[in-house]
Residue frames as a rotation matrix with the C-alpha (Angstrom) as fourth column:
UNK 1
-0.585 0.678 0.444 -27.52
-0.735 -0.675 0.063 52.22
0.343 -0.289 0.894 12.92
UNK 2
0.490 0.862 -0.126 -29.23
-0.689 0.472 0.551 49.24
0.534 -0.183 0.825 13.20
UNK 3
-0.143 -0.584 -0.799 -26.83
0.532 0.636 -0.560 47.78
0.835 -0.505 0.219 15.70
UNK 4
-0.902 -0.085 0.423 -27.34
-0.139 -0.871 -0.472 50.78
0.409 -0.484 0.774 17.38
UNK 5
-0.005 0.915 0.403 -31.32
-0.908 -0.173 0.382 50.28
0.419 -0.364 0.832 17.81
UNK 6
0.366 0.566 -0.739 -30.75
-0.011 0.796 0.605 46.69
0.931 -0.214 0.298 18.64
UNK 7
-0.481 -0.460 -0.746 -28.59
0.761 0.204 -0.616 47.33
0.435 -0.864 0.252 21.78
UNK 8
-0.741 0.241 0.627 -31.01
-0.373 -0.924 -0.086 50.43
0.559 -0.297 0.774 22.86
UNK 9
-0.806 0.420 0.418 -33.96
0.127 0.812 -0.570 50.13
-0.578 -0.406 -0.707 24.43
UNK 10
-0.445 0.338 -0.829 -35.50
-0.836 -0.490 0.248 50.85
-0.322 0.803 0.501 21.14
UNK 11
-0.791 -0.446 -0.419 -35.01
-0.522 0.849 0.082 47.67
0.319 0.284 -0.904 20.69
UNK 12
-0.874 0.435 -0.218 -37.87
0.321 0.179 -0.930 46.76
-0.366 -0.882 -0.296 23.50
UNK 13
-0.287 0.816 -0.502 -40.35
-0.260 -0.571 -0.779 48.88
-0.922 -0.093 0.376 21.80
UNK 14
-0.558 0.141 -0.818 -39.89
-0.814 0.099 0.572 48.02
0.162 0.985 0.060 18.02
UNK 15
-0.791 0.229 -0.567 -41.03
0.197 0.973 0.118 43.76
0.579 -0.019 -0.815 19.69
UNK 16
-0.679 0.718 -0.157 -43.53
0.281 0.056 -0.958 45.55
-0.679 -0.694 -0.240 22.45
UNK 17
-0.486 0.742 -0.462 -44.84
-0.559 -0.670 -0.489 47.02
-0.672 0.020 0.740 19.24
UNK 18
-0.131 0.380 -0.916 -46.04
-0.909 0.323 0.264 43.96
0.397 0.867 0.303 16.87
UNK 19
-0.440 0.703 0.558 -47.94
-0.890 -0.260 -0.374 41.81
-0.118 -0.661 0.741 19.18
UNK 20
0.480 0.870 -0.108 -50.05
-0.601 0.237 -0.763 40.30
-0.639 0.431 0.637 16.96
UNK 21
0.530 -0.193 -0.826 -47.55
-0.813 0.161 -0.559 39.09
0.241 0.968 -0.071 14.48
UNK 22
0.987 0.109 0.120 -47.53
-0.121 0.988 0.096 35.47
-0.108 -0.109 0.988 13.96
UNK 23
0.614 -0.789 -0.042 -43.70
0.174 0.187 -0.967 35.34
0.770 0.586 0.252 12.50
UNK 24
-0.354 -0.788 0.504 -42.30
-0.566 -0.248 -0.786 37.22
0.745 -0.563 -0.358 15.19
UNK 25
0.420 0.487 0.766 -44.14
-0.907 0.196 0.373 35.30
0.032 -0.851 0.524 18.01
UNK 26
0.972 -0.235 0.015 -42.74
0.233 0.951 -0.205 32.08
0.034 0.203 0.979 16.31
UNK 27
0.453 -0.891 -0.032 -38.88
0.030 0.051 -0.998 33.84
0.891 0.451 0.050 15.64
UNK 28
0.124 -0.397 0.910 -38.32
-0.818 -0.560 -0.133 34.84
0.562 -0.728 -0.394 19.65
UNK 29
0.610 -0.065 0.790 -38.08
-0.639 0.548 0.539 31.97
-0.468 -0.834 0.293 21.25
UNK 30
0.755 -0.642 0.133 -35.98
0.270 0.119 -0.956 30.81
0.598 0.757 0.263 18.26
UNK 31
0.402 -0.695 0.596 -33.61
0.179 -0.579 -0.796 33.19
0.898 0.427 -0.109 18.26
UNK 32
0.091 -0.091 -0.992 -34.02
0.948 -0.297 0.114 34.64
-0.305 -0.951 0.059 21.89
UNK 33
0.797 0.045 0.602 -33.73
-0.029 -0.993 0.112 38.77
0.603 -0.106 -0.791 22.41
UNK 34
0.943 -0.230 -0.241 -30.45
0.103 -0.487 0.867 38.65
-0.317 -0.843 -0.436 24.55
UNK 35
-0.182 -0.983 0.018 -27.52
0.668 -0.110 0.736 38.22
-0.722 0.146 0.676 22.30
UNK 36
0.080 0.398 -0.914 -26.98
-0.367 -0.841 -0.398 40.88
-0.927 0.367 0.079 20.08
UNK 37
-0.932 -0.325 -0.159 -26.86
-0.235 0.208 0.950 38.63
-0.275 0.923 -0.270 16.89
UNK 38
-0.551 0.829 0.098 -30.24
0.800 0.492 0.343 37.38
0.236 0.267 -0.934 17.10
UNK 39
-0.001 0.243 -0.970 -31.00
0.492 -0.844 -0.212 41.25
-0.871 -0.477 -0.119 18.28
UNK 40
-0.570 -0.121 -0.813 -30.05
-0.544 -0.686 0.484 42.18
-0.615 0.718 0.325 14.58
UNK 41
-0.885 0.436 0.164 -31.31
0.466 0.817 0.339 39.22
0.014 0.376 -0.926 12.98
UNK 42
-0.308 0.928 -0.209 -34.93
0.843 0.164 -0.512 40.18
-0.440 -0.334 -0.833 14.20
UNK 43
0.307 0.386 -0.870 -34.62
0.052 -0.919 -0.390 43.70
-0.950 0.074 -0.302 13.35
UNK 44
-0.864 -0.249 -0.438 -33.37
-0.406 -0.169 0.898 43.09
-0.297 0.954 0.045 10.05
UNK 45
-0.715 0.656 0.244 -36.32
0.624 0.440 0.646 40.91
0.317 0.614 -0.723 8.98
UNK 46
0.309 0.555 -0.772 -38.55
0.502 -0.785 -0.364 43.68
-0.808 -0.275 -0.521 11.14
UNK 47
-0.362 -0.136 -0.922 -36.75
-0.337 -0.903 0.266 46.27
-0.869 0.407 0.281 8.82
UNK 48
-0.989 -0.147 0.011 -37.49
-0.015 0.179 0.984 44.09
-0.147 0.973 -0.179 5.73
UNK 49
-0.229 0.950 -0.211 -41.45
0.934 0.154 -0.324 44.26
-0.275 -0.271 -0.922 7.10
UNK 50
0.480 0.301 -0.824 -41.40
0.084 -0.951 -0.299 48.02
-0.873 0.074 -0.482 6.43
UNK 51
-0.654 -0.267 -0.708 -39.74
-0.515 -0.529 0.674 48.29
-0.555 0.805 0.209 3.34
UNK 52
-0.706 0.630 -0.324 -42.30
-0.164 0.299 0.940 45.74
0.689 0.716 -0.108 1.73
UNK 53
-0.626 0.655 0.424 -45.51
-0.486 0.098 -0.869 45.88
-0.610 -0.750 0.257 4.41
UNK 54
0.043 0.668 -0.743 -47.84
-0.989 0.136 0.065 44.41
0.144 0.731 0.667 1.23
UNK 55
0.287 0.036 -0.957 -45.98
-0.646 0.745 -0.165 41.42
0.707 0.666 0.237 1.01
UNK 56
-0.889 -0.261 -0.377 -45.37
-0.089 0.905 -0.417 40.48
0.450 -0.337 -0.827 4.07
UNK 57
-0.685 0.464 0.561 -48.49
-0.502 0.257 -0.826 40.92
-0.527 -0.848 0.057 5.43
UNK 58
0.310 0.340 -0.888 -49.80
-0.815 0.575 -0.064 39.04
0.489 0.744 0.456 2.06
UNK 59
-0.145 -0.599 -0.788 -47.41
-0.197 0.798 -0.570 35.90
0.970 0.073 -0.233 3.53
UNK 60
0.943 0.302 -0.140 -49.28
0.056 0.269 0.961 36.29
0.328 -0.914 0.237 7.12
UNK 61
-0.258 -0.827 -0.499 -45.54
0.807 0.100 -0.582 36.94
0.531 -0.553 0.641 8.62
UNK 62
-0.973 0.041 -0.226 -47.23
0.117 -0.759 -0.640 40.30
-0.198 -0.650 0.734 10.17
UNK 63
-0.038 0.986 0.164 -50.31
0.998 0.047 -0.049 42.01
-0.056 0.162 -0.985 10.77
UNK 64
-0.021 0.172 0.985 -51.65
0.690 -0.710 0.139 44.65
0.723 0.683 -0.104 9.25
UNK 65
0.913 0.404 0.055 -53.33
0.212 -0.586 0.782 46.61
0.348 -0.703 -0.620 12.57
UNK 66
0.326 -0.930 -0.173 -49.22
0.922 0.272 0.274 46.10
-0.208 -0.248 0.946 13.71
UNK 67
-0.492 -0.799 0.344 -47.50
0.869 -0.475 0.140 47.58
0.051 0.368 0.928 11.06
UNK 68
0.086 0.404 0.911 -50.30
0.435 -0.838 0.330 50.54
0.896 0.368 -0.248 10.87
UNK 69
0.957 0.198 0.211 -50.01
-0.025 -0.671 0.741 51.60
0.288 -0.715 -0.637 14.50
UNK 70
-0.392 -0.915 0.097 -45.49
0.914 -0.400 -0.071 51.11
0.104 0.061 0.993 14.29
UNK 71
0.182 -0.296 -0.938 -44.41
0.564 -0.750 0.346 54.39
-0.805 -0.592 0.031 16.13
UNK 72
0.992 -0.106 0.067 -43.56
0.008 -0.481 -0.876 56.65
0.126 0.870 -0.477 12.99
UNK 73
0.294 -0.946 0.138 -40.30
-0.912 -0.321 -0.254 57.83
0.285 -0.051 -0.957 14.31
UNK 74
0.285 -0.350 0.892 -39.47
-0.264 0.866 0.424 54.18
-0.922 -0.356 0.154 14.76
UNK 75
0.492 -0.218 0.843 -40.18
0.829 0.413 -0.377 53.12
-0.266 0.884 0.384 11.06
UNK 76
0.881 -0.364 0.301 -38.38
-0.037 -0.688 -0.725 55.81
0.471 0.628 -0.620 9.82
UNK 77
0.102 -0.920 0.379 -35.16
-0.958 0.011 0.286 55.16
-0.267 -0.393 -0.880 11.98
UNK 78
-0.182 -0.370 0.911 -35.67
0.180 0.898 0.401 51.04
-0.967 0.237 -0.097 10.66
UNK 79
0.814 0.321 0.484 -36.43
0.489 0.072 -0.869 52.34
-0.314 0.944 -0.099 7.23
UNK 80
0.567 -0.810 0.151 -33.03
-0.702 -0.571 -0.425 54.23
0.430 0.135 -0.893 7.23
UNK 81
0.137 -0.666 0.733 -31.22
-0.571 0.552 0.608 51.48
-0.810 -0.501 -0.305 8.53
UNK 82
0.489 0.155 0.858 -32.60
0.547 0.712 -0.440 49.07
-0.679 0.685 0.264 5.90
UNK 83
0.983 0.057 0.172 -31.32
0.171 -0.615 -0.770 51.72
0.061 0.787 -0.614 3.46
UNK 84
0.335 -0.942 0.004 -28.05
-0.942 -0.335 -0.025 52.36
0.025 0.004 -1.000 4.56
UNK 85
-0.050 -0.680 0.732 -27.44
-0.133 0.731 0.670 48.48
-0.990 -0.063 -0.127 4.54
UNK 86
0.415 0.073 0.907 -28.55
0.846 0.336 -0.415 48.21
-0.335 0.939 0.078 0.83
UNK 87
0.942 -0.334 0.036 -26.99
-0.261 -0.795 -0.547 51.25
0.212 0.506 -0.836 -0.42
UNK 88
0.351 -0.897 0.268 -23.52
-0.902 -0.247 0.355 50.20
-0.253 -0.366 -0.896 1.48
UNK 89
-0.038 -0.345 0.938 -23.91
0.054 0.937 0.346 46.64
-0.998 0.064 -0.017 0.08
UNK 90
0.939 0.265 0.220 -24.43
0.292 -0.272 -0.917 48.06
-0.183 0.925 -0.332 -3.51
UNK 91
0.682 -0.726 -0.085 -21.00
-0.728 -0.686 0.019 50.33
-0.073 0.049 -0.996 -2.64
UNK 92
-0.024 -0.690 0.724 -19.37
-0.632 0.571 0.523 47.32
-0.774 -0.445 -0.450 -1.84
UNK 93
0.244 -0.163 0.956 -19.95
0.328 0.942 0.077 44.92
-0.913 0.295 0.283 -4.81
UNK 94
1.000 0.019 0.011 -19.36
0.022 -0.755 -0.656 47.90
-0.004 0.656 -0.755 -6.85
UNK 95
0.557 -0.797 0.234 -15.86
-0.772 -0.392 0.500 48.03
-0.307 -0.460 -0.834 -5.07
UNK 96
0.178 -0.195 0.965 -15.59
-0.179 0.957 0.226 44.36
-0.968 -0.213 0.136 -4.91
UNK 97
0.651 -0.165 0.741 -16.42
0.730 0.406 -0.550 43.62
-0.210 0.899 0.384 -8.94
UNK 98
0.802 -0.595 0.057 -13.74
-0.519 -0.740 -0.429 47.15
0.297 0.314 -0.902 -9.65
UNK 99
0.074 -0.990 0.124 -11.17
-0.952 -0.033 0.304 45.54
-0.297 -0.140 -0.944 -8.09
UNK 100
0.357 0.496 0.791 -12.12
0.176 0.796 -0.579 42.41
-0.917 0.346 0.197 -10.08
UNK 101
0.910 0.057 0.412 -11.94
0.414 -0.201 -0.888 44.12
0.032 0.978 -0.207 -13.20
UNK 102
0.483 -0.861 -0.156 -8.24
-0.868 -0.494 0.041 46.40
-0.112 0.116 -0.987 -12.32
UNK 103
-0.189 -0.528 0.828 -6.41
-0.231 0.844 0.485 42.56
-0.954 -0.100 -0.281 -12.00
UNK 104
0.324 0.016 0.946 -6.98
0.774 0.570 -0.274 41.34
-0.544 0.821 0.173 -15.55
């Protein structure tokens, strides 16, 4: 899903919408916005801005006025991404330490 929003032009709106925020102003010219690794990259640490908004805007990596005017039906499509990667990395080291444990 969140490969999905970074190759849309979702993708366009999620960066036209936080402005203001020092972190990301400093990560784009990093990273760039045209391959699609540094296209997830961004939106993962974006998604990791909405599951904890306290702390990052405690660490000055966003701004508040940002995260409070985020589209709704955006955060809620990067707040379900973020979720389906931690729930599917949970499945996996679950898998991972089971088939750990069947060998011995």
């Amino acid at each position: 899903m969140e490969t999905y929003i970074a190759r849309s032009r979702d993708f366009d709106l999620v960066i036209a919408s936080l402005p203001n925020s020092l972190w990301l102003k400093q990560q784009i010219p990093f990273w760039g916005t045209t391959r699609l690794r540094s296209r997830c990259y961004l939106l993962s640490t974006i998604c990791g801005a909405m599951l904890y908004p306290k702390l990052c805007i405690r660490l000055g990596m966003m701004d508040a006025e940002d995260l409070r005017n985020f589209p709704p039906r955006l955060r809620r499509r990067l707040l379900i991404a973020s979720w389906l990667i931690i729930i599917g990395s949970v499945w996996m080291f679950i898998g991972v330490g089971l088939i750990k444990l069947s060998k011995t």
